[in-house]
Residue, then its C-alpha position, 0 to 999 in steps of 0.5 A: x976042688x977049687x980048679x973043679x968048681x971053676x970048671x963047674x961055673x963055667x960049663x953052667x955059663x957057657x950052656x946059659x949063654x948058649x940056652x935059647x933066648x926065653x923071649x925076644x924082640x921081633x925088630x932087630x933095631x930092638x933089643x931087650x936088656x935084663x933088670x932083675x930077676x926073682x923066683x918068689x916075688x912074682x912082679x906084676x905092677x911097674x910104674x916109672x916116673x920122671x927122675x928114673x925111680x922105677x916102682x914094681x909090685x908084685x904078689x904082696x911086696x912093692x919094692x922101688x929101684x933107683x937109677x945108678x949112677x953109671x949103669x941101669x939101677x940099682x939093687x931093689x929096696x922093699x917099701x911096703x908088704x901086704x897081707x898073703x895074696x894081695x896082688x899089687x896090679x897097678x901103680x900111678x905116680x902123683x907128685x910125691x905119693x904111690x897110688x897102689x891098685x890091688x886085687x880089691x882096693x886102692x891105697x895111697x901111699x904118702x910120700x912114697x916117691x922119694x920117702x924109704x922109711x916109715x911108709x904107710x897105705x892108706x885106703x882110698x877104695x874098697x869094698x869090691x867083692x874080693x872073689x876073683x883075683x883074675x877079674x878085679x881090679x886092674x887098670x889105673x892111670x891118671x886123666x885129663x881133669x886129674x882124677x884116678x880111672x879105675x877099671x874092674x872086673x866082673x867079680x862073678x863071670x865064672x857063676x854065670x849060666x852062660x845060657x841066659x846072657x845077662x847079670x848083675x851084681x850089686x855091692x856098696x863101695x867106700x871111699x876117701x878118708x870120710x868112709x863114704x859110700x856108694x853103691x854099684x850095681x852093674x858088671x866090669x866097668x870103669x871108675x873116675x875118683x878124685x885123687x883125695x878119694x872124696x868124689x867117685x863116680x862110674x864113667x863107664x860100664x859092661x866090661x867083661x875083664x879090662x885089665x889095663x886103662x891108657x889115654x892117648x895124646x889126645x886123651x882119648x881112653x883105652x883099654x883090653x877086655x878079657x875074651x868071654x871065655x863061654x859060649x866059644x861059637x858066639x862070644x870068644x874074641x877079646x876086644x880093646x876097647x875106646x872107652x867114652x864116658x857113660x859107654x856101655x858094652x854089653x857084657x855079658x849081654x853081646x860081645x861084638x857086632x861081627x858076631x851079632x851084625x843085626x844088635x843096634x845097641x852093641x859098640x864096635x870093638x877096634x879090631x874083631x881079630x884078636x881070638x882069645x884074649x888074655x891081656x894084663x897090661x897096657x900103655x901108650x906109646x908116642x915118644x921119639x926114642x924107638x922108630x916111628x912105627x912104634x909111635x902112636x901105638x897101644x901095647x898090651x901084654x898078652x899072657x895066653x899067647x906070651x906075646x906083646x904086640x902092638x895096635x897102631x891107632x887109626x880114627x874110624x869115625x866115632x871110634x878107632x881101629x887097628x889091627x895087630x902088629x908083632x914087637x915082643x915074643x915069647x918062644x913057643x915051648x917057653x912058660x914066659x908070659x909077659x904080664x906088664x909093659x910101661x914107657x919111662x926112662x926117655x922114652x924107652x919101654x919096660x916089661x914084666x915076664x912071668x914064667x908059668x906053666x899053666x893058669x892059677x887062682x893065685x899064683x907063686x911065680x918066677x919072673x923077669x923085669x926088662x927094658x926095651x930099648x934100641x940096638x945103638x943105645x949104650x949099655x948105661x942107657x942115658x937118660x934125661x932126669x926131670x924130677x916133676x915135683x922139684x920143678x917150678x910151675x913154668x919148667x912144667x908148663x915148658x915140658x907140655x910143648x915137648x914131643x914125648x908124651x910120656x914127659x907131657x904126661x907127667x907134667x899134666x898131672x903134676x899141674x893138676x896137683x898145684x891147682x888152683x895156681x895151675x889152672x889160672x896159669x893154664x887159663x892165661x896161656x890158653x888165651x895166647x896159645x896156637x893151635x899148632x902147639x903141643x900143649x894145647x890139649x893140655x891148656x884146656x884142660x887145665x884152664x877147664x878145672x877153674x869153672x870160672x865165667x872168663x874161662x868158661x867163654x874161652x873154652x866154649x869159643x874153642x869149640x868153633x876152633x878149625x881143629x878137630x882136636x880142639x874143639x874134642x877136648x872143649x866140649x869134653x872139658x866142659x861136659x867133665x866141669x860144666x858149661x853153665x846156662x849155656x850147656x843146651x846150646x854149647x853141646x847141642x851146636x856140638x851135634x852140627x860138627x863135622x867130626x864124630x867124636x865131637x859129636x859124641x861128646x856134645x851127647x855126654x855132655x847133654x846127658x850130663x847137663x842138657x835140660x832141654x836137649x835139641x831133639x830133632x838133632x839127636x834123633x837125626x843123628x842117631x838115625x844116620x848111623x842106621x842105615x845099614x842095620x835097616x838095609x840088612x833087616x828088609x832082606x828076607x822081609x817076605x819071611x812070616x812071624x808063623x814061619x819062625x822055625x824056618x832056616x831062613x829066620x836064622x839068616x834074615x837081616x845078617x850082613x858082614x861088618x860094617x861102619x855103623x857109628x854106634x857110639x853116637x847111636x847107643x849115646x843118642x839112645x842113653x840120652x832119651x832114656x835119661x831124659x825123654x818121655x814115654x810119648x817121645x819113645x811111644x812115637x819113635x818107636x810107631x814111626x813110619x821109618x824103621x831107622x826112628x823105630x830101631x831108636x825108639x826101641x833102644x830107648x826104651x829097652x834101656x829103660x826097661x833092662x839096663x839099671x843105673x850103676x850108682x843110684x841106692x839098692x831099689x826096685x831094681x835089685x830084688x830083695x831075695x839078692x839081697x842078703x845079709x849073711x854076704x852071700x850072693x845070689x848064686x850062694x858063694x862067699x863075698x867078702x867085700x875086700x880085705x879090710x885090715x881097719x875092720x870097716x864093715x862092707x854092705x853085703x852083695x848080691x847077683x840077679x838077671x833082668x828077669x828077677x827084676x820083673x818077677x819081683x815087682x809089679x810093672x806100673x801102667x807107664x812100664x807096661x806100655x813101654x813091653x806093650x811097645x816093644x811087644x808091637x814090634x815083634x811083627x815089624x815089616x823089618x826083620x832087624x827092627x824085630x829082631x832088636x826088640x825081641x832082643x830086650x823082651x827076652x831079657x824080661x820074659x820067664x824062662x821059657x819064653x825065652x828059651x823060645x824067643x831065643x831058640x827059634x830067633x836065632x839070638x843065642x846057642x841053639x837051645x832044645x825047646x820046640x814048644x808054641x810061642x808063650x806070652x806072644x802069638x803072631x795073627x792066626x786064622x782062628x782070630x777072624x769071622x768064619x767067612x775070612x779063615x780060609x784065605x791067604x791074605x798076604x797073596x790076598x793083599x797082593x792082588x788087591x786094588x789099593x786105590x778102592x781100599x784108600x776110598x774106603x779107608x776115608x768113606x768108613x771114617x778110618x781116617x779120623x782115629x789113623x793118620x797115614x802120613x805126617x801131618x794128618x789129622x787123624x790122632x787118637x789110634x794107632x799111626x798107620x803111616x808105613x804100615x807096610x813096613x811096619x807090621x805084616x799082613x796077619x797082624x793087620x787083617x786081624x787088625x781090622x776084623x778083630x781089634x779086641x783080639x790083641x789089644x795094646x796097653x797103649x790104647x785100651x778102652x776107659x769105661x769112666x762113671x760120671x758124677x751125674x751118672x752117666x756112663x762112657x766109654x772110649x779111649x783117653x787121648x789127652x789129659x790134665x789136672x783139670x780135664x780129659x778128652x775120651x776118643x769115642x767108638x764114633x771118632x768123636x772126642x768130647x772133652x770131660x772135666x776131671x771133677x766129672x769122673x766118679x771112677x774110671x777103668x782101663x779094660x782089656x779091649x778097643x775104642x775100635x768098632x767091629x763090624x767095618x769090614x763085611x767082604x772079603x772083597x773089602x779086605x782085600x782092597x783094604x789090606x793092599x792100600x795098608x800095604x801099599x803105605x811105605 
């Protein structure tokens, strides 16, 4: 029997020697050596720190390995187990605790590096609606300032009606040891929480699923968005995504650029190739251990196609791109499905495998913990043990200057912990330190935590430095702790610099500190990233508002991918809707360039239909989602996390943009800014249009923007054929009997523009119009570029029949004065002490607000009727306004 079983053990090792590898690695310098192995624990969280202790959570266990003396690790010890289904995501290391980042909170595990016995977790943040394990929370990682970022999921993506591309959901987080609060409203996104969990903020927001977070050595931030998983022709691809703060990406609004060239308010994803996309995790790799090729690269654990590829990171203006390259692979028939991937051990890369067959809510899985390594590298895999939180401070500031990223890394962020001795060391290097060391970035950094005058003067004198690097992480380092009564002038003179990605930070930093932000830069620099945009949308500019159901609307203003710099306009765009006014955004958005009115319009359509994430349930938020029983709008259960201490969660809710409008009541200043958008329906520049009918149908009833959406190529192809509601283009019908049945754009064509000047001065148009800059005309609408701006319809309407369509932005004030006089005309100034009315004369008079007994705005023009009496007349009229270019 013995001899028997023998055998027996023999033929099964020989036929496992012999089965074919489950995954391998596509580069022969590469081999994959084999850890562990468990059938129940189904590993998912790896973290590695400097010592070689190796850190894994799975579904509701962690566990840690200890590195052998002679050898890879030891036998696994379990640390902490979690209550059924807890789903351990993510791990960061912080001196001698355990940051755990679960399905729907984050715990800190005190003393758990090196402490076995007697372990506890403590909740740093919860109240995430715990709904959806796979869109949760999942990315973790410790940045330059020594804050956590957190990313998240869009807990309700699978209840969205994929026909109406836009949501939001509102919930209450709490946080730190104090339970304090604060409320999100928004979808996927990213958090920064300072590592006692008292201060929490949103840095970034509109992912659909990022599962991963990793800084690179410049500190620049990434992460890899789940596809769409709806909507196949528009919206599937995955992105990866460069994550800036106050970054907004749409979801579930638009997906890429490539899908939708003509949106000026999406940001460009680093590589449009990916197709369906299902990442879970991702690092950063930039050691000397592997081959120079691996170096400088994003690696991310690709479930759906049980792969870990590679993405070599190449700057691309204000972003970064990358295509994909092949490093792990698992084989085709196999259920091998990489889910994790980390570097530690000097420089070597760690993997989790999960073998399944097929996707699961929750899942019971076998899997696999490996190491990645070199062919040539001996079977004990030696390594350099550097224990961060026994080394002295000056051990630590040497390991900054080491070519590892990995080790610079994990000494930034033990540096962190010993603040403030840290940072005045920091400070003082930094005064000595070369522009070609390595831990520069570091130094700053750290000096930048002190927010100290002395070392506020250094860091603002960094932003000249000749690096580019250099001066992107000063101005981010003071936009993140301040730059005092200098901030206007520090981060407006970072709109001047050469290099984009500075450009950008002077923009969040005067989104966070400007009190007078340098206007004419901010708009020129966003205008610089139009251009293309606005060259597409004048093809097919020969197209009618009346002709919308035609294939050519379709196609109008499309062009392949291009280079736009859409971070610095969606910033520049984000600041003016922070801290513009509505007569900035109103002028913008009138402007004789069509780059200025593309700005303007994303203003103001961030205004009207992007919430902020943080601020308190509001106007915002419809009551009606609001609900106290825990249920959301779409009635399925949210269950704000498992609170085993009993806290009780704010209740939550979802809603769209057009709840928001049907809920509440616009205020005049909010009905002038749909009045804006509403003006740019008939823009000469189909792309122009196109941008603003893309917020208007974000705020129209249903349908109306089946229509909108429909006819104007926005979205999928919906049934609905019926007339435009809530807008009409100009009609025939709007005009004096004797001007109906003329063509008047072939009309204006023929006209002769040189008589229709004479008569635009001798009728006195000029005194309530401009044409150009600096004219004197005020009052009424700039008429300068109107023959890009609107089309002929619109402008003979315009003209014959001014109390036809009339803006909010210039309707006619009847105003009862105290003497008893009456008056009418259109306010275009006013104070506390007085107002000036533009009468139908073009005179202005000026009346003192004692004066006024009552005023009313009424639905009509200070524009008489009656200027126009041929259609000669209008002919030459219309080919002088056309003329205007």
């Amino acid at each position: 029997m013995r001899l028997w079983l023998q055998a027996v053990l023999i033929m099964a090792l020989a036929l496992t020697a012999c089965r074919r590898p489950e995954y391998k690695m596509l580069d022969s310098r590469l081999k994959i050596v084999p850890l562990d192995t468990d059938a129940e624990e189904s590993y998912l969280g790896l973290a590695i720190d400097g010592a070689g202790r190796m850190f894994v959570g799975g579904r509701e266990a962690l566990f840690v390995y200890e590195p052998a003396a002679h050898g890879h690790y030891k036998k696994r010890q379990e640390l902490l187990r979690f209550p059924p289904d807890t789903w351990i995501y993510n791990i960061a290391l912080r001196g001698p605790d355990l940051y755990l980042l679960t399905a729907s909170a984050l715990y800190i595990v005190p003393g758990g590096v090196a402490q076995r016995q007697n372990l506890h977790a403590q909740k740093l943040l919860w109240g995430f609606p715990d709904l959806q394990c796979h869109a949760a929370m999942h990315g973790l990682t410790f940045g330059p300032d020594g804050d956590l970022y957190i990313s998240m999921g869009d807990p309700v993506w699978y209840q969205v009606n994929f026909g109406r591309p836009d949501h939001w959901t509102h919930w209450t987080f709490h946080h730190g040891p104090a339970d304090a609060t604060m409320p999100y409203v928004g979808t996927g996104g990213v958090l920064r929480m300072s590592p006692d969990g008292r201060e929490l903020s949103v840095y970034a927001t509109g992912t659909r699923n990022d599962c991963g977070l990793a800084f690179d050595a410049q500190w620049n931030l990434f992460g890899p968005d789940n596809d769409h998983e709806q909507n196949f022709d528009e919206f599937v691809p995955g992105r990866l995504l460069h994550i800036t703060e106050h970054a907004y990406f749409n979801w579930p609004r638009g997906w890429m650029t490539e899908k939708q060239p003509w949106r000026a308010d999406l940001l460009q994803t680093m590589t449009p190739h990916l197709g369906r996309y299902v990442p879970v995790g991702l690092c950063y790799y930039n050691d000397e251990f592997l081959p120079a090729e691996f170096r400088n690269s994003l690696y991310v654990a690709r479930w759906g196609v049980r792969t870990i590829p590679r993405y070599p990171l190449e700057a691309a203006g204000d972003t970064f791109r990358t295509e994909e390259a092949p490093f792990l692979k698992g084989a085709d028939e196999s259920m091998a499905r990489p889910v994790n991937v980390v570097v530690g051990r000097s420089g070597r890369m760690f993997g989790v495998v999960c073998y399944m067959p097929h996707n699961d809510g929750s899942p019971h899985y076998k899997s696999d913990l490996f190491m990645i390594t070199t062919a040539e590298d001996p079977s004990e895999a030696p390594f350099r043990a550097f224990d961060e939180t026994k080394a002295t401070s000056d051990e630590l500031f040497a390991e900054l200057e080491t070519p590892s990223w990995e080790r610079r890394f994990r000494a930034h962020v033990e540096l962190t912990r010993r603040e403030p001795a840290a940072g005045a060391e920091a400070a003082r290097r930094l005064a000595l330190a070369r522009n070609d060391s390595r831990a520069m970035l570091h130094l700053i950094w750290l000096a930048a935590a002190q927010t100290n005058a002395a070392t506020r003067a250094t860091l603002i004198g960094l932003t000249h430095n000749p690096v580019a690097a250099v001066r992107l992480n000063a101005v981010r380092a003071l936009a993140r702790f301040g730059a005092g009564a200098a901030a206007d002038e520090v981060f407006g003179a970072a709109l001047d610099d050469p290099d984009a990605p500075v450009r950008l930070a002077g923009l969040a930093g005067l989104i966070d500190h400007g009190s007078q932000p340098p206007w004419a830069k901010v708009e020129a620099l966003a205008e610089g990233t139009l251009d293309a945009i606005v060259e597409a949308g004048t093809r097919g500019s020969g197209l009618k508002i009346e002709d919308w159901d035609s294939p050519a609307w379709q196609t109008a203003g499309q062009s392949p991918h291009w280079e736009n710099s859409s971070y610095e306009r969606q910033a520049a765009a984000f600041l003016l809707r922070a801290k513009g006014s509505p007569a900035q955004w109103a002028e913008l958005c009138e402007d004789p360039d069509p780059r200025r009115r593309i700005l303007g319009i994303l203003a103001v359509g961030f205004r009207l239909t992007k919430p902020e994430p943080d601020q308190p349930p509001s106007r915002w938020v419809p009551k009606s989602s609001v609900l106290t029983d825990g249920t959301n709008y779409f009635g399925a259960d949210l269950v704000q996390g498992r609170d085993e201490d009993q806290r009780v969660c704010a209740a939550a809710g979802t809603f769209s943009t057009q709840a928001i409008w049907l809920a509440v009541t616009m205020t005049d200043e909010e009905k002038k800014l749909v009045a804006l958008l509403e003006h740019r329906l008939l823009d000469g520049n189909k792309n122009v249009a196109r941008q603003a009918l893309f917020f208007l149908r974000l705020i129209r009833n249903r349908e109306a923007e089946q229509v909108l959406a429909t006819e104007w190529g926005l979205a999928r192809r919906l049934r609905s054929r019926r007339a435009l509601p809530n807008f009409r283009a100009a009609t025939a019908t709007n005009l004096p009997a004797a001007f109906r049945e003329f063509d008047w754009a072939k009309e204006a064509a023929a006209g002769n523009p040189q008589r229709g000047h004479e008569m635009f001065l001798s009728r006195g148009c000029n005194r309530c119009h401009s044409i150009a800059a600096g004219d004197g005309g005020s009052g009424g609408p700039s008429l300068a570029g109107a023959g890009s701006r609107f089309n002929v319809p619109y402008l003979a309407e315009s003209v014959m029949a001014p109390n036809a369509v009339v803006s909010p932005l210039f309707r006619w004030t009847a105003l009862q004065l105290t003497g008893g006089e009456e008056i009418n005309g259109l306010v275009v100034n006013e104070t506390s002490e007085e107002l000036t009315l533009l009468l139908p004369s073009t005179e202005r008079r000026v009346i003192r607000q004692d004066q006024v007994e009552s005023r009313q705005v009424q639905n009509r023009s200070p524009m008489p009727e009656g200027l126009i009496n041929t259609p000669a007349d209008l002919r030459d009229l219309l080919a002088f306004l056309t003329s205007l270019r």
